[in-house]
SETITOR-717141 format. One line per 8 residues: number of its first residue (from 1); their letters; for each residue y, x, z of C-alpha. Coordinates in steps of 0.1 Angstrom, whole numbers. Example, Ala and Ser with C-alpha at 12.3 -4.5 7.8 and 13.67 -1.06 7.14 Angstrom:
BEGIN
1> as> -45/123/78; -11/137/71;
***
This chain:
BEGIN
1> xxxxxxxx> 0/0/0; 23/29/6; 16/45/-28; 26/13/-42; 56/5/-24; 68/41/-35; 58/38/-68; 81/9/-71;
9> xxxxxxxx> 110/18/-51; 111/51/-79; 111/21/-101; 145/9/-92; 160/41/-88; 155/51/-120; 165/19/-134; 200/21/-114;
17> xxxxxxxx> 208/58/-128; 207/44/-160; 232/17/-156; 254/38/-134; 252/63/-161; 263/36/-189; 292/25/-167; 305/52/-155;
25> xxxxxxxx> 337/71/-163; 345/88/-193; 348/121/-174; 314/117/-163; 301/110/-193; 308/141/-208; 299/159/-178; 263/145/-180;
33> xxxxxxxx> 266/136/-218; 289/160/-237; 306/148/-270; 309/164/-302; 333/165/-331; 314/159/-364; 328/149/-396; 334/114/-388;
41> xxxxxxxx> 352/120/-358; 330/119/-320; 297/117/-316; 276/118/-284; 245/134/-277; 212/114/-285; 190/111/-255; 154/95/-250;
49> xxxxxxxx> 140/67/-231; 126/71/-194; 99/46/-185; 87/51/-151; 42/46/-156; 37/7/-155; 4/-4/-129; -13/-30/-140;
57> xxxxxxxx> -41/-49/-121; -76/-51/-135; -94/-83/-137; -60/-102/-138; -64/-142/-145; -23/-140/-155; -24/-130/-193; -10/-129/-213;
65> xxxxxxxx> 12/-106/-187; 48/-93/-196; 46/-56/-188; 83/-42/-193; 106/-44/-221; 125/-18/-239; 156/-16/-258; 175/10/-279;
73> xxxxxxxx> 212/21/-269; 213/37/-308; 251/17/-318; 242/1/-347; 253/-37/-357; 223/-43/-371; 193/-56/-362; 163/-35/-342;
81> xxxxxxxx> 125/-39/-348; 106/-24/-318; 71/-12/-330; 40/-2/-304; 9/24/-314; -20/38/-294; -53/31/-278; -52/-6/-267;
89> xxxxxxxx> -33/-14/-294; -40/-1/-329; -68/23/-314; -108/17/-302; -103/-3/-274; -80/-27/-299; -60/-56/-290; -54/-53/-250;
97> xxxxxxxx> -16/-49/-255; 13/-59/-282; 56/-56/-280; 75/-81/-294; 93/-68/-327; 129/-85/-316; 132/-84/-275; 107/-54/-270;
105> xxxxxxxx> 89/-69/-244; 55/-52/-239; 24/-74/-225; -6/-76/-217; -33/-101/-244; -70/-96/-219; -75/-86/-185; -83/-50/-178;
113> xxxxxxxx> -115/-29/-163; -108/-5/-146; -144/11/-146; -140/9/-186; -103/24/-185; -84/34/-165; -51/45/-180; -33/39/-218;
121> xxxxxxxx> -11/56/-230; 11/42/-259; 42/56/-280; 73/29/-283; 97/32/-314; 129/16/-330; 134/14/-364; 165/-4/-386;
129> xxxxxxxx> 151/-36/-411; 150/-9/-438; 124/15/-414; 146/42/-405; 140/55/-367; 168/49/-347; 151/67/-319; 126/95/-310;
137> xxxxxxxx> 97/74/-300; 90/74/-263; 60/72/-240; 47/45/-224; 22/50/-194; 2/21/-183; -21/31/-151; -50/-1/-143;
145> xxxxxxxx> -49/-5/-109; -87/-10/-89; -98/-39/-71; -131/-38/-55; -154/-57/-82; -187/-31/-78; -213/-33/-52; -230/-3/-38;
153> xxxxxxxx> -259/6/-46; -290/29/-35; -301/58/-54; -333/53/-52; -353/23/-48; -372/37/-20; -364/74/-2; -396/91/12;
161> xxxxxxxx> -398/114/46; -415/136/69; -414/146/106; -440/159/126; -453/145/155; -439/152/190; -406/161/172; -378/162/199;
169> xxxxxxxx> -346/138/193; -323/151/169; -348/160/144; -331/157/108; -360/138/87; -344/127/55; -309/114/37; -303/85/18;
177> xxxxxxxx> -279/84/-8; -253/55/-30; -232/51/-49; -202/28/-61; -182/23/-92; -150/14/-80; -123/43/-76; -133/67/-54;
185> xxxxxxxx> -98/75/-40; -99/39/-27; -112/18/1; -132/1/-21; -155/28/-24; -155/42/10; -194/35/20; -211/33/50;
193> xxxxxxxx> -244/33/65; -270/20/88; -302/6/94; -311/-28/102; -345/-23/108; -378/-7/111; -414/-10/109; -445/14/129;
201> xxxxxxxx> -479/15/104; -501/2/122; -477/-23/132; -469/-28/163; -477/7/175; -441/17/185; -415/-9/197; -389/12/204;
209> xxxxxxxx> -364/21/180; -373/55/169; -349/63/142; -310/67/138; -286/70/108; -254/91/103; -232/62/88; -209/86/62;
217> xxxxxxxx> -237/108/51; -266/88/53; -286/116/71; -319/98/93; -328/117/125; -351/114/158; -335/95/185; -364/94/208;
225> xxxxxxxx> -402/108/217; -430/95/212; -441/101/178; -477/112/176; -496/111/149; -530/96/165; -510/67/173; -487/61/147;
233> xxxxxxxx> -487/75/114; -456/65/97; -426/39/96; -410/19/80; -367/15/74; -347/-10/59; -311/4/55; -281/-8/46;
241> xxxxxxxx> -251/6/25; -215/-14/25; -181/-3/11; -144/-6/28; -162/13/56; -185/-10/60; -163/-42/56; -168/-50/20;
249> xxxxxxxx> -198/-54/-2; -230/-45/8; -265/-32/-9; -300/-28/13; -331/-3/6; -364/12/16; -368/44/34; -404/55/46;
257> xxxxxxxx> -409/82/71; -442/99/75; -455/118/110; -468/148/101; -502/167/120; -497/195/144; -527/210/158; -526/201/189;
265> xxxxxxxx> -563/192/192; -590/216/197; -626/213/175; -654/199/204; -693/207/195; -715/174/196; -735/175/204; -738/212/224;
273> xxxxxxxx> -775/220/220; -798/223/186; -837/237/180; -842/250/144; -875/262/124; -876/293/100; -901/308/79; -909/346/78;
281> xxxxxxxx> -901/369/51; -877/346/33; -840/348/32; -811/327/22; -820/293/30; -805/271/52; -822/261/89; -800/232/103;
289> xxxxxxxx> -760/222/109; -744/216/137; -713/191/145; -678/194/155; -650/167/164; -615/169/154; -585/145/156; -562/162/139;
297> xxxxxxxx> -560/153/102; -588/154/84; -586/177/55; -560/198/63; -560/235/84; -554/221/117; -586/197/111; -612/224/93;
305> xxxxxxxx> -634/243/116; -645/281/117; -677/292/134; -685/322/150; -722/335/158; -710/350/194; -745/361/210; -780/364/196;
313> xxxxxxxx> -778/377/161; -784/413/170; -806/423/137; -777/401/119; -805/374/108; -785/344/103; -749/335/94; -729/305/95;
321> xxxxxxxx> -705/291/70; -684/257/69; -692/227/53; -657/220/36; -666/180/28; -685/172/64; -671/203/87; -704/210/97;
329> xxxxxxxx> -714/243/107; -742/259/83; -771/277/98; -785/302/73; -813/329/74; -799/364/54; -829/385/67; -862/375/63;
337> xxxxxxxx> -875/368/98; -904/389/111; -924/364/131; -952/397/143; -919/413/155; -897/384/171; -911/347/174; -878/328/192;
345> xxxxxxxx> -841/335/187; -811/320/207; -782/323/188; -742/314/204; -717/296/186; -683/291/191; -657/273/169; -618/275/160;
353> xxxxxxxx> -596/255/135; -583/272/105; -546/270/117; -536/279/154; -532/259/181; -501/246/188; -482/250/219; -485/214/225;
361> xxxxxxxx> -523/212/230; -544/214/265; -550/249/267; -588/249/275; -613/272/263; -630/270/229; -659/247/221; -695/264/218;
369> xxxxxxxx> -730/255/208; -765/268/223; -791/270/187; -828/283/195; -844/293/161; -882/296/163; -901/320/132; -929/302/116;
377> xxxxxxxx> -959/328/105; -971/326/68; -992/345/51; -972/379/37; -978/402/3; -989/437/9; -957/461/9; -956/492/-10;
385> xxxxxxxx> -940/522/15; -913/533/-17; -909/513/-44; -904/539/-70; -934/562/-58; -922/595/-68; -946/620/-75; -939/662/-91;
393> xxxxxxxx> -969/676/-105; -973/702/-136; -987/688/-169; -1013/710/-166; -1029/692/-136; -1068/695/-129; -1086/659/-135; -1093/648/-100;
401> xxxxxxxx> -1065/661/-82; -1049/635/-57; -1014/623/-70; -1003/599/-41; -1023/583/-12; -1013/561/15; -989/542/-11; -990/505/8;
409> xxxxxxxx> -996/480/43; -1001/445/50; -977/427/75; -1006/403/80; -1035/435/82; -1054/419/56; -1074/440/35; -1063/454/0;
417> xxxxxxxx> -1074/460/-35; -1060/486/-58; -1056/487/-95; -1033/501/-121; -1015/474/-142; -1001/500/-167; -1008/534/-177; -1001/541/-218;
425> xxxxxxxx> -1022/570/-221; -1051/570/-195; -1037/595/-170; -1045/582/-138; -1073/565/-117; -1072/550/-83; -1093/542/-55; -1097/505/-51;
433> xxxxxxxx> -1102/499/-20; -1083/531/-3; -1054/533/-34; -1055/571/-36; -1043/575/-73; -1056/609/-89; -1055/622/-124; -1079/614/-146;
441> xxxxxxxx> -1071/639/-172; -1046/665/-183; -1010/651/-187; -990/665/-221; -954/667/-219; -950/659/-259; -965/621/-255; -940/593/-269;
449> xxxxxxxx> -943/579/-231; -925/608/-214; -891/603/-211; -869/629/-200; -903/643/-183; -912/612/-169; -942/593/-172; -940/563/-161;
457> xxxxxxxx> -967/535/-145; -974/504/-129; -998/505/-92; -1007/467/-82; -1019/456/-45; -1031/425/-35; -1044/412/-4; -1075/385/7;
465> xxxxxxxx> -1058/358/5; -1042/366/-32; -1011/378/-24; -995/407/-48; -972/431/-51; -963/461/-80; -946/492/-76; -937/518/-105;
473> xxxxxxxx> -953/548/-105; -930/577/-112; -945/608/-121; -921/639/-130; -939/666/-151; -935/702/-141; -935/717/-177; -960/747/-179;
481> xxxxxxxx> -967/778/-203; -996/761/-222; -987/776/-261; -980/813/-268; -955/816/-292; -965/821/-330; -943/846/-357; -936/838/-391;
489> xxxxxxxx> -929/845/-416; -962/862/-423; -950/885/-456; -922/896/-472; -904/926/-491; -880/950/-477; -861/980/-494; -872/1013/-494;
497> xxxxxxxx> -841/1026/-478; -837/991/-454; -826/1015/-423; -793/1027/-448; -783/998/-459; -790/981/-425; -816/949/-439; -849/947/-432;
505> xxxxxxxx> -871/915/-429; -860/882/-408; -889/871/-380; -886/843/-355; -912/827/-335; -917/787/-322; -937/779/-289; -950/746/-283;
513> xxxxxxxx> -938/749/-249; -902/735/-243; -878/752/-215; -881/777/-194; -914/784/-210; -905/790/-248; -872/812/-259; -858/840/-251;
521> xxxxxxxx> -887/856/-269; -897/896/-269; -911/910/-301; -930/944/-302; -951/969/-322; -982/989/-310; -975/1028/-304; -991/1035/-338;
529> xxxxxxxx> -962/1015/-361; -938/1024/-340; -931/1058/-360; -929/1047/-390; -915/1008/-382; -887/993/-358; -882/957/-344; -844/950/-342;
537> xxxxxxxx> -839/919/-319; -810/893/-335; -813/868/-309; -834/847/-285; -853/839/-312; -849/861/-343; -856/898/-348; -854/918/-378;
545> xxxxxxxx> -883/943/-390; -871/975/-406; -887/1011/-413; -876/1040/-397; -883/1063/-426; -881/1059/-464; -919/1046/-474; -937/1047/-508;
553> xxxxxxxx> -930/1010/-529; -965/996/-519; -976/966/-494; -980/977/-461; -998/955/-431; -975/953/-398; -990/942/-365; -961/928/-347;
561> xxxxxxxx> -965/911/-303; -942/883/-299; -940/870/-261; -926/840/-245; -903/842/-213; -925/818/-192; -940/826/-158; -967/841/-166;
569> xxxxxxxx> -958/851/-203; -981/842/-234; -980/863/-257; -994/867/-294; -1004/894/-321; -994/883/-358; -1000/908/-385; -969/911/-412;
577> xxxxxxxx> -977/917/-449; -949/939/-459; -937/948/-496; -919/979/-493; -901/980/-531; -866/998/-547; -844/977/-546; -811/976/-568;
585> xxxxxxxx> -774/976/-554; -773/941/-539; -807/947/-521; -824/931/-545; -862/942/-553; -866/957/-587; -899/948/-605; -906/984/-622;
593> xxxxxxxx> -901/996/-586; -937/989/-574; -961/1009/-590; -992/986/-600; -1017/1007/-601; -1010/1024/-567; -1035/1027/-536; -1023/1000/-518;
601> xxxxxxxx> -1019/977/-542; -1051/951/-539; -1073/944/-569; -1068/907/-572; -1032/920/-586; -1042/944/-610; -1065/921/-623; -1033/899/-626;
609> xxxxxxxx> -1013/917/-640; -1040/928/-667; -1048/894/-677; -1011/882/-681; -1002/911/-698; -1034/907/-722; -1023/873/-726; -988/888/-739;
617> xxxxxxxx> -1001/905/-766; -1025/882/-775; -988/858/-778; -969/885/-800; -1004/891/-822; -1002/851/-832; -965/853/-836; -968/879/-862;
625> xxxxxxxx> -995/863/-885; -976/831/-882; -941/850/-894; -967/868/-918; -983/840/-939; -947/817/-936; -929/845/-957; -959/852/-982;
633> xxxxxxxx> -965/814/-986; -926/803/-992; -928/835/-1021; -956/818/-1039; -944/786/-1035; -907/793/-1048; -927/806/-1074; -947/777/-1083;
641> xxxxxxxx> -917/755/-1080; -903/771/-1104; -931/765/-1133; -931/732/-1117; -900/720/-1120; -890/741/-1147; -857/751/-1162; -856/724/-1191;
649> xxxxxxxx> -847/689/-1184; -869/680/-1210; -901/700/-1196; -916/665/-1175; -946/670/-1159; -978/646/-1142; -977/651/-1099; -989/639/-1077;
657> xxxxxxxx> -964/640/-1049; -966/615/-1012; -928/600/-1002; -918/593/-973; -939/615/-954; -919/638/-925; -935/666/-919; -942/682/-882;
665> xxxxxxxx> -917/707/-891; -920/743/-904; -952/750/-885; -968/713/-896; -997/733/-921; -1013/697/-923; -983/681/-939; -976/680/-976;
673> xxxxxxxx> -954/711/-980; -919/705/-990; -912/738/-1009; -924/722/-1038; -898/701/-1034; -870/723/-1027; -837/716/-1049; -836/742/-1071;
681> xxxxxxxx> -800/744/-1065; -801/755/-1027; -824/784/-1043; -807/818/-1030; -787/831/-1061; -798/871/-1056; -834/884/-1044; -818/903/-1020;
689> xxxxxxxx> -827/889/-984; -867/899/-978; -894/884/-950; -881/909/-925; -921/916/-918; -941/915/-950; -906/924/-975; -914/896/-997;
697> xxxxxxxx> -881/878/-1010; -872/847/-994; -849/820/-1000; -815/810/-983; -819/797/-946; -808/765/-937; -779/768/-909; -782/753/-877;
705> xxxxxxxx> -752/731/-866; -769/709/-843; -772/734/-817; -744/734/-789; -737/765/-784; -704/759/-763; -728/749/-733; -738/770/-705;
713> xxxxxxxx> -771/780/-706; -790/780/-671; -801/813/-651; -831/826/-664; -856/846/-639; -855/881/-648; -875/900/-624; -909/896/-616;
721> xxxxxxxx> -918/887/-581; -930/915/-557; -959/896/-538; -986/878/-565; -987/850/-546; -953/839/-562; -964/842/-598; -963/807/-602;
729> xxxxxxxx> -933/799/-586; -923/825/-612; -935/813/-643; -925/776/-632; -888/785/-625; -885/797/-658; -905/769/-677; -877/750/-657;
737> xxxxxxxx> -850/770/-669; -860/767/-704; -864/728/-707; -829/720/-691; -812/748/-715; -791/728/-741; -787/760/-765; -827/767/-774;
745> xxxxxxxx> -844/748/-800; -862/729/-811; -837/707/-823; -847/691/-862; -862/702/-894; -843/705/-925; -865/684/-947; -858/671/-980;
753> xxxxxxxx> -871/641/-989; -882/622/-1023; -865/651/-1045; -873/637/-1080; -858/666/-1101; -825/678/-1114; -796/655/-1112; -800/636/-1076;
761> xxxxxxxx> -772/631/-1055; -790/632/-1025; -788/659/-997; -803/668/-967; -807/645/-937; -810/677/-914; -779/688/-892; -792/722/-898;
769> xxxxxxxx> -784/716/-936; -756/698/-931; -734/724/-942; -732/747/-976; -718/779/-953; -733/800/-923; -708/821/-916; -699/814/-885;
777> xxxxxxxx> -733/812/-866; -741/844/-845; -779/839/-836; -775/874/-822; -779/856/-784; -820/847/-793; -827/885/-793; -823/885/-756;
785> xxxxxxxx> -850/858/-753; -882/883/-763; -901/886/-788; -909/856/-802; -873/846/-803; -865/872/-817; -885/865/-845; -866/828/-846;
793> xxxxxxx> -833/848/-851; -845/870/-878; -855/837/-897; -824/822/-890; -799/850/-896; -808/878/-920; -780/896/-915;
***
């Protein structure tokens, strides 16, 4: 009421300066409005309207409502047309105000929210009939003023709380909040709070109000004791929210407070005595439960029990564990009872909660329980003492010998029966009834079934009443010097002067035997080779034999004593056939080296080399009568080619001649031969090239094109071997070398075929007579060949 009685006394004021000011003297005037000479004469200075903010009421019933009217001091005989813009107007919300265009009266058209809007602002101008501004245009304020239309109301349709039991008064438990739409600077919405009434669940189970409310905040607290949570366990509050502190509209809601547990009640056994039954030689199984009584809240820490075995569980036998659902105390056996050893057990049990007592509970002693556990007897398996049984014995055990004994009891003293379940190779025996286990033959360290030199097996026990039990049998073997070591290899060839250019021939030695029985090895020579031979050791296993002075090129016979490093050592003679041979400058043995008919040369390689040599000759022999009868048959038959074919076109004679018939080639003697068929045109045109054996003219060769001479040609042996027993190898190697050589013949004939006499236009299908000019073959390479090749060239290139 003050703000609006101020508002409106600031009203007046102004309005009263402003007809003063109009009214006054002319002195004042230009004190507060100074004049100025212009071109028409005075003029005074142009000033704009002041309109104090106009406060309307929302919800008004009086409208339309005249607001306030303006009005231009502009002198002007005319007439003035007052225009009004802005939001309420022209503007989203429309239509909520208008001016009148001739007295300038603004009003209201609809009543006003307040909630919606709560101020306008509008812009007022003056304009002349023809729409010229006679004024600046001036501001209008309109402020809606609040009336209290809005009821309070709850945040929430119902608030939720907690306090735990035997809280003191004062206790804060909860707020409850509102709100109101009306304008918050006002009364209207100044709330207050309270409650007006409450409920106990169960009902009836507290009378007394229990519950208090902090009117401007809406805070709930404790105002009394007496809240336990055995008797009551929540509430119930209807409270109430009003504005105008209380005075003016009014809203209700639900608040629901819920006592929370302490612990303030110790777990109680019940009953406090229990008899249980377990059976021997089992484990983890249960025996029995025993029961507990809480009334604190079930489910939660202050309710759950933990049990304790106190007394009785000295071999640690049993355990108990909680039953999280029932919060029952679990009696389980962990060791297998012994019911020989102990028949009765009386086990102690106390309990606790999870959580701590609180300070609010009796302080008495904890709860406990009295459990007797009697062992039932059964019938036990027989028990193996070690389970691996271990036993160390050298592979080179004596059949008989005792392994193990005394491997296995019976709780029960029943008799036993013995028997191996699994044994791979037949090692082992044992007694039946006593269970001695003894080898039954020689063990050997190289058998698939040792592993890492263990052999591995599978004893069995049973007692009367059926009962078994199986134990591996675990038997490390001690590895023994069983082989002596063996030298190869056996023959070879060293240089005669081996000692000066430091070679000699490689030896090594295996053993059968693995470690420490086997390598380093020691290699030796009797007193008698020691003069004339040395052993030069490389390594652990490698040793090089070399003579000490320069022997005569023959085969020589070396005893040499290899010895392993095992405890005791095993040792072995091996006797070394050695070639002793000149040997070129890369320490290779030269063939012509060895003389072959020398004394210690054996008779199976004369014989040898007399028969390959014989063979030789026999080689060269047919070589030459072949070369022999070619040359003196292609004279004759150049001859009779001649009278055959003759040198007059005219001259036709009667033969008998086979076509298309290839021949085998220039050694084919079976085949219909082609001389007489020669073109006399490829005749040579001097007698000047002879059959390089017999001197008998022969004709030009054909020339070889086909062969491709800009290949390599693979390495041919040249020396013969040293030791006969490589004379195949030998002779293999080079039938080896020879077929994968790309530069040796045979590649084709050059046959002409169907010749009919002068005047044919057909030549040779050969590659070798492909071309009228050998010049530029060299067949010089085929004299390095032997021989026989040799032979080949001399056919081939005359020159």
């Amino acid at each position: 009421m003050e703000a609006r009685r101020l508002t409106v006394l600031c009203a007046l004021a102004a309005l009263l300066c402003q007809a003063w000011s109009s009214s006054g003297s002319q002195q004042q005037d230009q004190a507060v409005y100074p004049w100025r000479k212009g071109s028409t004469g005075l003029s005074r200075v142009k000033r704009d309207w002041i309109i104090p903010p106009i406060r309307v009421l929302e919800n008004s019933k009086q409208v339309p409502e005249d607001l306030v009217q303006i009005k231009s001091d502009k002198i002007f005989t005319g007439e003035v047309i007052y225009k009004l813009e802005g939001p309420g107007v022209d503007q989203e919300p429309k239509d909520l105000f208008e001016i009148d265009d001739i007295t300038g009266v603004i009003r209201s058209k609809r009543p006003l929210d307040r909630e919606k809007y709560n101020s306008f602002t509008l812009k007022a101008f003056a304009l002349s009939p023809s729409g010229e501004r006679l004024e600046n245009p001036t501001t209008i304020e309109i402020v809606v003023l609040d009336q209290n239309d809005n009821r309070p109301a709850f945040t929430q349709s119902q608030f939720a709380g907690t306090v735990a039991e035997f809280s003191i008064p004062g206790t804060s438990v909860m707020s409850v909040s509102a709100s109101d739409k009306d304008d918050p600077m006002t009364e209207n919405a100044m709330l207050s709070y309270s409650i007006i009434d409450q409920e106990s669940v169960p009902a009836g189970a507290v009378t007394k109000t229990m519950f208090g409310i902090n009117n401007q905040t809406g805070a709930i607290y404790t105002r009394d004791v007496g809240l336990d949570r055995e008797v009551v366990q929540s509430f119930k509050l209807k409270v109430q929210v009003a504005d105008m502190g209380g005075m003016g509209l009014a809203s209700q809601g639900v608040a629901i407070i819920h006592i929370s547990d302490i612990n303030n009640h110790a777990p109680q056994f019940d009953p406090s005595m229990y008899s249980m039954t377990g059976v021997e030689n089992r484990k983890n199984y249960e025996i029995g439960r025993v029961n507990v009584t809480d009334r604190d809240d079930p489910g939660t820490g202050n309710w759950e029990a933990e049990y304790v075995i106190s007394e009785g569980n000295h071999d640690n036998h049993f355990s108990v564990s909680t039953d999280l659902t029932t919060n029952q105390g679990v009696v389980t056996v962990v060791k297998p009872l012994d019911y020989e050893a102990q028949r009765e057990h009386t086990l102690i049990l106390t309990v606790t909660n999870l959580n701590p007592l609180s300070n609010k509970a009796p302080n008495s002693p904890a709860s406990s329980a009295t459990v007797l556990v009697t062992a039932m007897d059964e019938n036990e398996a027989p028990r193996f003492r070690d389970n691996p049984i271990q036993v160390v014995v050298p592979e080179s055990v004596s059949p008989g010998t005792v392994l193990k004994d005394n491997i296995a009891y019976d709780p029960d003293h029943s008799e036993m029966s013995y028997e191996i379940s699994k044994d791979p190779e037949r090692w082992l025996d044992i007694n039946r009834d006593t269970g001695v286990i003894s080898a039954k033959r020689a063990f050997n360290m190289r058998s698939p079934h040792v592993k890492n030199n263990i052999y591995t097996a599978v004893v069995k026990v049973t007692d009367a009443g059926g009962l078994w039990s199986t134990a591996t049998l675990a038997i490390m073997l001690k590895e023994t010097n069983d082989f002596p070591p063996e030298l190869f290899p056996l023959s070879g060839s060293v240089c005669r002067n081996a000692r000066q250019m430091n070679t000699g021939l490689f030896l090594t030695a295996v053993d059968g035997d693995l470690a420490p029985h086997a390598e380093p090895f020691a290699f030796d020579l009797p007193d008698d080779l020691s003069i004339n031979w040395t052993i030069i050791q490389v390594n652990d296993t490698h040793t090089v034999l070399q003579p000490l002075v320069d022997l005569e090129p023959s085969e020589y016979a070396v005893t040499v004593l290899v010895s392993d490093s095992g405890s005791p050592s095993l040792g072995s003679y091996a006797q070394v056939n050695v070639t002793v041979c000149l040997c070129d400058s890369g320490g290779d043995c030269r063939s012509e080296a060895v003389p072959i008919f020398g004394s210690s040369v054996g008779i199976g390689f004369i014989a040898l080399i007399i028969i390959m040599a014989s063979i030789t000759l026999l080689l060269l022999l047919l070589l030459l009568a072949v070369a022999l009868t070619g040359c003196s048959r292609r004279h004759h038959m150049k001859k009779g080619a001649g009278l055959l074919v003759g040198e007059s076109e005219d001259d036709i004679r009667d033969n008998v001649l086979n076509y298309d018939e290839q021949g085998g080639g220039e050694e084919d003697e079976n085949a219909f031969n082609i001389d007489l068929l020669w073109n006399p045109h490829d005749a040579p045109p001097t007698p000047e090239s002879f059959c390089p054996v017999s001197g008998v003219p022969r004709g030009k060769q054909p020339l070889r094109r086909d062969a491709p001479h800009n290949l390599p040609s693979p390495i041919y042996p040249r020396r013969p071997p040293a030791d006969p027993t490589d004379i195949e190898d030998y002779i293999n190697d080079g039938l080896e070398a020879a077929d994968n050589d790309p530069n040796v013949p045979p590649y084709d004939t050059a046959l002409i075929y169907d010749y009919e006499g002068e005047g044919s236009l057909a030549g040779s299908l050969s590659s070798i007579a492909s071309s009228s000019s050998d010049g530029d073959q060299d067949y010089d390479y085929l004299n390095d060949w032997g021989p026989r090749f040799q032979k080949l060239a001399n056919m081939y290139d005359p020159h």
